[in-house]
C-alpha positions as CSV (number, residue, x, y, z in Angstrom):
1,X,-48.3,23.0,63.7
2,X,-45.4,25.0,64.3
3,X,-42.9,22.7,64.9
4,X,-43.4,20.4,62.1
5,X,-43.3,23.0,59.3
6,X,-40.2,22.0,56.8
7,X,-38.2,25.3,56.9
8,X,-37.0,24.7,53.6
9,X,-40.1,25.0,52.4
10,X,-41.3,27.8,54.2
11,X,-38.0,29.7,53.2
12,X,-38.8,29.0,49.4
13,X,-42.0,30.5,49.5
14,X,-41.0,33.3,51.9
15,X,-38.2,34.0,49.6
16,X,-40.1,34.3,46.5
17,X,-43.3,36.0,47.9
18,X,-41.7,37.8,50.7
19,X,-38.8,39.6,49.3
20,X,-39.1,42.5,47.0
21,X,-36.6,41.1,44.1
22,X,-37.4,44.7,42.5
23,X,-38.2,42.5,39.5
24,X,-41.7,44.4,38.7
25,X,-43.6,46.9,40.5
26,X,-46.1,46.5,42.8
27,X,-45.0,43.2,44.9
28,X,-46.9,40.7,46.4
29,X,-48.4,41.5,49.8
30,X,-47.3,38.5,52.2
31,X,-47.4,37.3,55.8
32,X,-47.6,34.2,57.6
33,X,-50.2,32.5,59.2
34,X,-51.2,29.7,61.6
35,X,-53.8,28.5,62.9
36,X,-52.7,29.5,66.6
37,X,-50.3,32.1,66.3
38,X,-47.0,32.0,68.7
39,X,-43.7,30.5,68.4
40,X,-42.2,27.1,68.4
41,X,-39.6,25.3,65.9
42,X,-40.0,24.0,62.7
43,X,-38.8,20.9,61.9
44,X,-34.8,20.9,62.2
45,X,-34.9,23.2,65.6
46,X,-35.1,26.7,64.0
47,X,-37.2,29.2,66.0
48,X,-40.0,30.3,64.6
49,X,-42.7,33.0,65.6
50,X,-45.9,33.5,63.7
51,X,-48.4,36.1,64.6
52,X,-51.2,36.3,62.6
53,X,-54.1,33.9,62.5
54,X,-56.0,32.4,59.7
55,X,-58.7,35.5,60.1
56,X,-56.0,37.0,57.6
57,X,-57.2,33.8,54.9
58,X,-60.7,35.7,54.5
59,X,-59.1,38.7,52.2
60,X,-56.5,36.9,50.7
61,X,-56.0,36.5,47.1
62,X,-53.7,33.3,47.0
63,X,-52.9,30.9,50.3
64,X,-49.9,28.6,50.2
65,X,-50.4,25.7,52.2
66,X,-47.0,24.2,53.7
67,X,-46.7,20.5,54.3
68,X,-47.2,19.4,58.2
69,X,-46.0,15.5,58.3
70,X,-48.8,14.2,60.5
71,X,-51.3,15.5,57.8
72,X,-50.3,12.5,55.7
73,X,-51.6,10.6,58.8
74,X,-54.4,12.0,60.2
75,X,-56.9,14.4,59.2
76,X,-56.2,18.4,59.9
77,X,-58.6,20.3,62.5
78,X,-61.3,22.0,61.4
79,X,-60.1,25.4,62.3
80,X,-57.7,24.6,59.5
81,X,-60.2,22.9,57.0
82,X,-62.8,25.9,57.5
83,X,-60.8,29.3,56.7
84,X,-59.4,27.1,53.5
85,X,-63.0,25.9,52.4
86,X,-64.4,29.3,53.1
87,X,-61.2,31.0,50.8
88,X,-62.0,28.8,48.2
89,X,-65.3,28.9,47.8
90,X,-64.8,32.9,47.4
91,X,-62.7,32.1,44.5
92,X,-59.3,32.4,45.9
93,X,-56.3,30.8,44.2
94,X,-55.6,28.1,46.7
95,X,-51.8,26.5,46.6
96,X,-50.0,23.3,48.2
97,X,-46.2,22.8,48.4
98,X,-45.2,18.9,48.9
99,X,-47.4,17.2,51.3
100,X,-49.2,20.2,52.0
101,X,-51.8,18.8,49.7
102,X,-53.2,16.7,52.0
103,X,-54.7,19.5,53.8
104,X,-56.4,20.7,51.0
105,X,-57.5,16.8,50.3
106,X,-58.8,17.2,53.5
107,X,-60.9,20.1,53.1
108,X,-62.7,18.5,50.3
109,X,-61.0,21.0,47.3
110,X,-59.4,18.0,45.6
111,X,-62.4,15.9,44.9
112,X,-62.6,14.7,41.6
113,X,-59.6,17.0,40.7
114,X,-56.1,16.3,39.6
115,X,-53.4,16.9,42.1
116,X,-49.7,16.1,43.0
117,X,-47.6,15.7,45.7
118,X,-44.1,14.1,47.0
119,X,-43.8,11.4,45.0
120,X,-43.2,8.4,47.7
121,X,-46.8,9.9,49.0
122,X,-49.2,9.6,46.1
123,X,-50.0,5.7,47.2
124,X,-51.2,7.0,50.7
125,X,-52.8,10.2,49.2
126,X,-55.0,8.1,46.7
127,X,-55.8,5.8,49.8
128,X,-56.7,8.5,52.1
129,X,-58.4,10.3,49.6
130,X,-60.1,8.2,47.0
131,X,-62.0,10.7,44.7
132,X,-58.8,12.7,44.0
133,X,-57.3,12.1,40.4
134,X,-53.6,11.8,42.0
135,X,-51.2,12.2,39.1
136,X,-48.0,10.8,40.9
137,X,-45.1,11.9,38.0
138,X,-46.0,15.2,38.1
139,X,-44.3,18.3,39.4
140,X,-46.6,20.1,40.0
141,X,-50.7,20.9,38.7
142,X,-52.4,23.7,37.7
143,X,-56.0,23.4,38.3
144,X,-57.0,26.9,37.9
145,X,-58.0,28.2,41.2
146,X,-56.7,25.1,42.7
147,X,-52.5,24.5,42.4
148,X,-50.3,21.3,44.2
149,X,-46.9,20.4,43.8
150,X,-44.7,17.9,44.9
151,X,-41.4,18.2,47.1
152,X,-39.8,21.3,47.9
153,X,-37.7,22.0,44.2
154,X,-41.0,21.5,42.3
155,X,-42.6,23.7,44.9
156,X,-40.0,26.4,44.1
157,X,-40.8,25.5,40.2
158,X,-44.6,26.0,41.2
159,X,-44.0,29.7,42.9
160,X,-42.2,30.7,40.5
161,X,-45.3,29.7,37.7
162,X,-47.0,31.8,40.1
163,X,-44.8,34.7,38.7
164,X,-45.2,34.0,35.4
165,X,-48.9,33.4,35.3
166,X,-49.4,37.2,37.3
167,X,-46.3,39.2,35.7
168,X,-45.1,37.7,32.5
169,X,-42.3,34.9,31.2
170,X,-39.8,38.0,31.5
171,X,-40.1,38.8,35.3
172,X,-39.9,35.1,36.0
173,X,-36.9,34.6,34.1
174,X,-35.3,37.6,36.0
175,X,-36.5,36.6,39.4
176,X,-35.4,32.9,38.5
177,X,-31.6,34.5,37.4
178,X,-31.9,36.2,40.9
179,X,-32.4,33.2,42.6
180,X,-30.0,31.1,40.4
181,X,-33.0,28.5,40.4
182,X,-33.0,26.4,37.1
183,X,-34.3,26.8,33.8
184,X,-38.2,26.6,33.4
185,X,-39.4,23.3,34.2
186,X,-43.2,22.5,33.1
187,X,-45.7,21.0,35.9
188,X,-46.0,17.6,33.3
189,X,-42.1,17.2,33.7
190,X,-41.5,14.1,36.3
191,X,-40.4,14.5,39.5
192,X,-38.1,11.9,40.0
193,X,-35.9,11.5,37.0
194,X,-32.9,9.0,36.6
195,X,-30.2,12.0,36.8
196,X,-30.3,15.6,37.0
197,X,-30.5,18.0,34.0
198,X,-27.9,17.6,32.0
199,X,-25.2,20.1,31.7
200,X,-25.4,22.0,28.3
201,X,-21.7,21.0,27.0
202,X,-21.8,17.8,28.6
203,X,-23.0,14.3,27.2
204,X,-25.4,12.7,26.1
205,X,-28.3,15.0,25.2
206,X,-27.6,18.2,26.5
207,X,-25.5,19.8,23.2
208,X,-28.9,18.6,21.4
209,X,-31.1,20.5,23.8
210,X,-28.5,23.6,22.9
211,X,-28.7,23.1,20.0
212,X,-32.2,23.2,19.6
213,X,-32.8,26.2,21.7
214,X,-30.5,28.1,19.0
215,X,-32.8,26.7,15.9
216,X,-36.6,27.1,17.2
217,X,-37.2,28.9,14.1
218,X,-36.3,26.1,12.2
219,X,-39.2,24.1,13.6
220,X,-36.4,21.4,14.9
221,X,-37.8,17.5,15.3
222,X,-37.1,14.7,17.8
223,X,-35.7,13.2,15.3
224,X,-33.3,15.9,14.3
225,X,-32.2,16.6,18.2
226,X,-31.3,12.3,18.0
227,X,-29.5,13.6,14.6
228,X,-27.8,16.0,16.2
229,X,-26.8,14.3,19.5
230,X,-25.5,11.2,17.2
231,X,-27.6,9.1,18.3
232,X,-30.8,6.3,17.1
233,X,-34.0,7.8,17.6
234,X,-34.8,5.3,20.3
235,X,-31.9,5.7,21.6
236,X,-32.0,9.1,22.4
237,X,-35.9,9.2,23.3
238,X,-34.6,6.7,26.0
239,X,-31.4,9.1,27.5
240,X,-33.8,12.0,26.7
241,X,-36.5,10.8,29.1
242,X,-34.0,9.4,31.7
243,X,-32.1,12.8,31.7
244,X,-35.5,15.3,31.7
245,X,-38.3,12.8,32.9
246,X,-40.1,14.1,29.9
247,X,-40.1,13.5,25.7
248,X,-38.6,15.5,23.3
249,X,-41.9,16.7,21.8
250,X,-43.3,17.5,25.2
251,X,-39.9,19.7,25.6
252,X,-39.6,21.5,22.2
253,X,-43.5,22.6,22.4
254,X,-42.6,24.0,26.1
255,X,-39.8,26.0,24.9
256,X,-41.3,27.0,21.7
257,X,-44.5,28.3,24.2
258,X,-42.2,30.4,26.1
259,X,-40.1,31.9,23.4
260,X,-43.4,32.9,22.4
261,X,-44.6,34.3,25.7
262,X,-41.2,36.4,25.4
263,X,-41.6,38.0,22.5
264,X,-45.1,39.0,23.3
265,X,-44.2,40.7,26.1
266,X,-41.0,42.2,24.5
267,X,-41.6,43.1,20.8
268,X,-44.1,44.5,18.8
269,X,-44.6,41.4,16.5
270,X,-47.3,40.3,15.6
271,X,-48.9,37.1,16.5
272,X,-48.3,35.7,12.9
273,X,-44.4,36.5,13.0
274,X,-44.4,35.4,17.1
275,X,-45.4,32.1,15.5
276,X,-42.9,32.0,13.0
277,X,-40.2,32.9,15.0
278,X,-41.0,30.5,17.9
279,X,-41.1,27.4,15.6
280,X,-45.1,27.0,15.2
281,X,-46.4,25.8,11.4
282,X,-49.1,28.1,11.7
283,X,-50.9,30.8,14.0
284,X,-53.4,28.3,15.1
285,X,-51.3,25.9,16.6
286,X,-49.5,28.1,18.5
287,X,-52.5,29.5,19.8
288,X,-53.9,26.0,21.2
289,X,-50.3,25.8,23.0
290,X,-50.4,28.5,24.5
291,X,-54.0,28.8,25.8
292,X,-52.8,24.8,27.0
293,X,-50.1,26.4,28.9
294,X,-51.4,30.1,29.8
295,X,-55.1,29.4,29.6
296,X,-55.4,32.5,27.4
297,X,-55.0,33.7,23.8
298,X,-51.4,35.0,22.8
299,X,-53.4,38.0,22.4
300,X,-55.1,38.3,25.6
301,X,-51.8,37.7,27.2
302,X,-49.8,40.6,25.1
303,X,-52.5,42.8,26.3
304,X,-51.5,41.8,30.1
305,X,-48.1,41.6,30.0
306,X,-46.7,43.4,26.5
307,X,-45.7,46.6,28.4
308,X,-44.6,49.5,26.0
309,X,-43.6,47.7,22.9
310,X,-46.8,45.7,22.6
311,X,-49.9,47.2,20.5
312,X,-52.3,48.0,22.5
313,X,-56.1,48.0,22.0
314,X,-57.3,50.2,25.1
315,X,-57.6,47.7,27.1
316,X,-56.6,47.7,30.9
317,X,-53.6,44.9,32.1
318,X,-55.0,42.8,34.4
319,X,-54.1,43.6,38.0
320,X,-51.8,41.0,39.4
321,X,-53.0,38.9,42.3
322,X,-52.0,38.7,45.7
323,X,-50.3,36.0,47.5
């Protein structure tokens, strides 16, 4: 197993998991485990040594699975399957990077589920795996207990909604800054897009997305951003899509959900002004975002995250959990 492992991948999740960025207290707890402990070389010739088993997967709170090629070929031993199976069916938060998410296929966690991985491997996954709800565009999907992603950027894009969902949109941002990784990109954004994101100052919808990022407030429209960016409003759906791999709504909603999620954990606002100030019409619709995106109340999540400037209700934070 060792010598298959992508060490790009492996170094994106050691990186994020491993390293104390000094970003909040109280870091993950992380090691690395394989089925048969020992060295060899992962894929590109770099030495590798692992010594801990998969006896470490009983007290775990979260498991990353990497992606082994030959999974996507044939089916993983059962002293893989097993430990995973047993993990998940003590309710720990269970995570594939790329390909890794045949592994999890394997073990039976994806059925009737929706799950992602590399994009030019969704055909074989949906082949190999029938009862699996493959959603091919996506970046990556949260399932709850249950996460995939696709190659090794959206990976990084999942780890670090990892961070966000256990320590707030603040620490994620800062760790993200740390790592110069990219803005926030949501698990429904596509992973294979005609270009990359565009540069803020450059053409032919980034001065719009700037733009709009300045006026959230102002509850901006599609069709404003197309107003702003000169352009038709089919026009500019189409370079929006091809530049982002998602819509405009889509996008405005996502950024209007995390401004929100900011100002939770940094103000003392209430959740009527929060809505104001991100953009929303009302307090109700920004509540059905954001349970959509956090899977809890704007409240609930002030309460975990707020720190000192939130009011508080007596209520413990929630602990975060452990990779």
């Amino acid at each position: 197993m060792l010598g298959e492992v992508s060490a790009l991948d492996l170094g994106a999740v050691v990186e994020i998991f491993g390293n104390d960025w000094e970003v909040a207290p109280d870091w993950y707890e992380f090691s690395v485990c394989a089925p048969r402990p020992g060295s060899g070389r992962t894929r590109g010739g770099l030495q590798l040594v692992v010594d801990r088993g998969m006896d470490v997967l009983a007290t775990a709170d979260t498991i990353v699975v990497l992606p082994v090629a030959r999974y996507a070929r044939q089916r993983p031993a059962d002293e893989l399957l097993a430990p995973l199976a047993d993990a998940a069916a003590r309710g720990c938060r269970i995570v594939s990077v790329c390909l890794g998410t045949f592994v999890l296929a394997a073990a039976g966690l994806l059925d009737r589920r929706r799950a992602t991985t590399h994009w030019r491997f969704c055909a074989a996954l949906s082949a190999a795996y029938p009862l699996v709800q493959v959603v091919p565009e996506a970046l990556y999907i949260d399932d709850g207990d249950i996460l995939t992603s696709g190659g090794v950027v959206a990976g990084i894009d999942l780890c670090l909604h990892l961070v966000r969902k256990d320590y707030g949109a603040e620490t994620a941002a800062r760790l993200a800054r740390r790592l110069v990784a990219g803005p926030h990109r949501d698990g429904g954004q596509a992973q294979f897009i005609e270009q990359p994101l565009p540069d803020a100052a450059g053409p032919p919808v980034g001065p719009a997305m700037t733009w709009a990022l300045q006026h959230l407030p102002d509850q901006p429209t599609p069709a404003r951003l197309a107003e702003v960016a000169a352009m038709s409003r089919r026009t500019f759906y189409r370079e929006f899509r091809a530049a982002t791999g998602t819509t405009p709504r889509i996008w405005l909603v996502s950024q209007q959900v995390g401004l929100a999620a900011r100002l939770l954990e940094t103000t003392g606002l209430t959740v009527a002004q929060i809505a104001t100030r991100a953009g929303f019409v009302d307090v109700s619709v920004l509540r059905r975002h954001f349970r959509a995106r956090f899977g809890v109340t704007p409240s609930a999540y002030r309460r975990t995250f707020g720190g000192e400037t939130a009011p508080r209700t007596g209520e413990l934070a929630a602990e975060p959990r452990r990779a």
